[in-house]
C-alpha positions as CSV (number, residue, x, y, z in Angstrom):
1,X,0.1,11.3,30.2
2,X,-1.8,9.9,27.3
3,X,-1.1,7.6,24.9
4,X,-2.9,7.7,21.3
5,X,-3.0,4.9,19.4
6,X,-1.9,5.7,15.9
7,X,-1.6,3.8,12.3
8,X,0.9,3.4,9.9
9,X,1.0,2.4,6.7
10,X,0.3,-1.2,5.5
11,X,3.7,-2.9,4.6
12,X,3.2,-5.8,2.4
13,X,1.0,-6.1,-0.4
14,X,-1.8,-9.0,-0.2
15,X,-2.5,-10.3,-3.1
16,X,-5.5,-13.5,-4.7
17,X,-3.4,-16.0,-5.4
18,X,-6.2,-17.9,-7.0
19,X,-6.3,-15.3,-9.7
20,X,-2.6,-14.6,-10.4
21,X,0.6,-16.0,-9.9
22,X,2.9,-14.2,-7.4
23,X,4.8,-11.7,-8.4
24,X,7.9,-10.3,-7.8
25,X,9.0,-8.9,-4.0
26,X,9.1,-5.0,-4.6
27,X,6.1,-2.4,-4.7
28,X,7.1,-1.8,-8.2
29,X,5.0,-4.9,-8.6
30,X,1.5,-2.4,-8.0
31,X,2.7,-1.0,-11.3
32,X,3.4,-3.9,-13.2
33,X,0.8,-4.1,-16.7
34,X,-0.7,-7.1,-15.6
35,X,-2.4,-5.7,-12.8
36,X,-4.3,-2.6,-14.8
37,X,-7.3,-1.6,-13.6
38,X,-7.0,-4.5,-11.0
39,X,-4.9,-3.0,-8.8
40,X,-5.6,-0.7,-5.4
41,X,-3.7,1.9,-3.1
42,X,-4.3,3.7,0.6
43,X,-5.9,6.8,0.0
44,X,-5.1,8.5,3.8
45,X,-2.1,10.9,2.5
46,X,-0.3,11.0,5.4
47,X,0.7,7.4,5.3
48,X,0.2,6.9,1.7
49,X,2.8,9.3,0.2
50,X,5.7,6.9,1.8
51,X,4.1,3.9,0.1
52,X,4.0,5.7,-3.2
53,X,7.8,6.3,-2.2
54,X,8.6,2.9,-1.7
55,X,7.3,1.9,-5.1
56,X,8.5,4.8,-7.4
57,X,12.0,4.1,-6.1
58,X,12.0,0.9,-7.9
59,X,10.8,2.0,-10.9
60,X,14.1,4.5,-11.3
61,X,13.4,7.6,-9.3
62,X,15.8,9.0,-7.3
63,X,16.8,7.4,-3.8
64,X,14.7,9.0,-0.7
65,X,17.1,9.0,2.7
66,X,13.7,9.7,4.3
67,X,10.5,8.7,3.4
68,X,9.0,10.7,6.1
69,X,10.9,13.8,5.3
70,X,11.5,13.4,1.6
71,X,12.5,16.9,-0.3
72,X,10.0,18.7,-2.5
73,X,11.4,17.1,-5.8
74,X,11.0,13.7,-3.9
75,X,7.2,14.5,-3.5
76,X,7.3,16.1,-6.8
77,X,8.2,12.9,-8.5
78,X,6.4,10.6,-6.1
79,X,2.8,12.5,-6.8
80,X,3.9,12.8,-10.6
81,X,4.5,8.8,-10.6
82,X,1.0,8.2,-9.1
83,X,-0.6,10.9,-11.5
84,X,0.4,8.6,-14.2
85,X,-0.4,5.4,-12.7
86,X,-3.8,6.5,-11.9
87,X,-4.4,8.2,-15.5
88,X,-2.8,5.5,-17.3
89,X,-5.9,3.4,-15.3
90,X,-3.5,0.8,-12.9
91,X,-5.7,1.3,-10.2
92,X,-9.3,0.0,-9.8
93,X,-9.4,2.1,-6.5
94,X,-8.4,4.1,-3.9
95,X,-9.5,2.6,-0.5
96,X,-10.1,4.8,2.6
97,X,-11.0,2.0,5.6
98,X,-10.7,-1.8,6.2
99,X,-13.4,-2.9,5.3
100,X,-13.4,-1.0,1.9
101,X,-9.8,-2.9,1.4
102,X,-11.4,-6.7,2.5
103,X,-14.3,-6.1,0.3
104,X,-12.4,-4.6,-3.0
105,X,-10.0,-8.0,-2.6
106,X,-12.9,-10.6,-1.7
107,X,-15.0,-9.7,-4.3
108,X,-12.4,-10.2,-6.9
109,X,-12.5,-6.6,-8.2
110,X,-8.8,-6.2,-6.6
111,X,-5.8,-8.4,-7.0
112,X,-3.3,-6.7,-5.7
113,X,-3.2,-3.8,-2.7
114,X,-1.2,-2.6,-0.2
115,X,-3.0,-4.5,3.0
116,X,-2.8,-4.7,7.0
117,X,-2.7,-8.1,8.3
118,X,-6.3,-8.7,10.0
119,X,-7.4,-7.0,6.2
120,X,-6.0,-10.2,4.8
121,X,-7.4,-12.4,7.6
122,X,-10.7,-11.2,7.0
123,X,-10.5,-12.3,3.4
124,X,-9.1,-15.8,4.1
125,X,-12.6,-15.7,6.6
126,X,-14.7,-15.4,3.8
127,X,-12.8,-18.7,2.4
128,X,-11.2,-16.6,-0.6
129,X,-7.6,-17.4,-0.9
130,X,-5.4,-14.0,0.1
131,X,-1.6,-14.0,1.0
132,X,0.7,-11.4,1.8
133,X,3.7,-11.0,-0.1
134,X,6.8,-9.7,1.5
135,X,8.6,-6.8,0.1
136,X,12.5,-6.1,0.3
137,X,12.2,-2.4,0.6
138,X,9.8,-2.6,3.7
139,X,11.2,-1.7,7.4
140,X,9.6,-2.6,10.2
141,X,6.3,-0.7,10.5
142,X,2.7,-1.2,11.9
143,X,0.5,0.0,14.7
144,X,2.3,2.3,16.9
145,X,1.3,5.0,20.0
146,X,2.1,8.2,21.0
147,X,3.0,10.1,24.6
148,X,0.9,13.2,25.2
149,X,0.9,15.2,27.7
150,X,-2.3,17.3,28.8
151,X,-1.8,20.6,30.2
């Protein structure tokens, strides 16, 4: 048996606190005006799409039972949401790896982004301010591994 460390998705969002004021504990925050074109979301769509559930919910979508088996109009509404988002021009990227993440929220470029812990502990390294900011519609969630059994 072998076990296969796996990632899931970041669950709070880290934001500069020296460059605006906290704002309000839900993922609908990512969508909020303020942060256009300043904002920044996971782009690995296997974790991603249950983020992008967590913060369309808020902005009146539908309720999802199950974010990680969510019905085609959930998905339908969930990619529609980030369509506009992305078109309307709230995001300033779409990060792929850590270090992309530290480096869009160090340099200032990004205020606001879904983050993993060390992420934001590499920022505070740097001396730039950083905090997480918890979120009422996040479980429990982080690294996790998996059992598999070779033949």
């Amino acid at each position: 048996m072998t076990l296969i460390r796996r990632s899931t998705t970041p669950t709070h969002l880290g934001i500069r606190p020296d460059l605006i004021k906290a704002p309000d504990e839900s993922w609908k925050s990512w969508l909020n005006p303020e942060f256009k074109g300043k904002a920044a979301i996971l782009n690995i769509p296997s974790i991603g799409i249950m983020m992008r559930r967590w913060w369309s919910k808020p902005q009146g979508s539908t309720s999802t039972r199950n974010k990680g088996n969510m019905t085609k109009k959930e998905i339908d509404l969930t990619i529609k949401t980030l369509i506009e988002a992305k078109k309307a021009g709230q995001f300033r990227a779409l990060w792929k790896d850590f270090n992309e993440s530290v480096n869009l929220m160090a340099s200032g470029e990004v205020v606001i982004q879904s983050m993993w812990s060390p992420a934001v502990t590499a920022v505070r390294t740097k001396g730039i301010p950083c905090t997480f900011q918890p979120l009422k519609e996040v479980i429990a969630r982080g690294p996790r591994a998996s059992a598999c059994r070779s033949r």
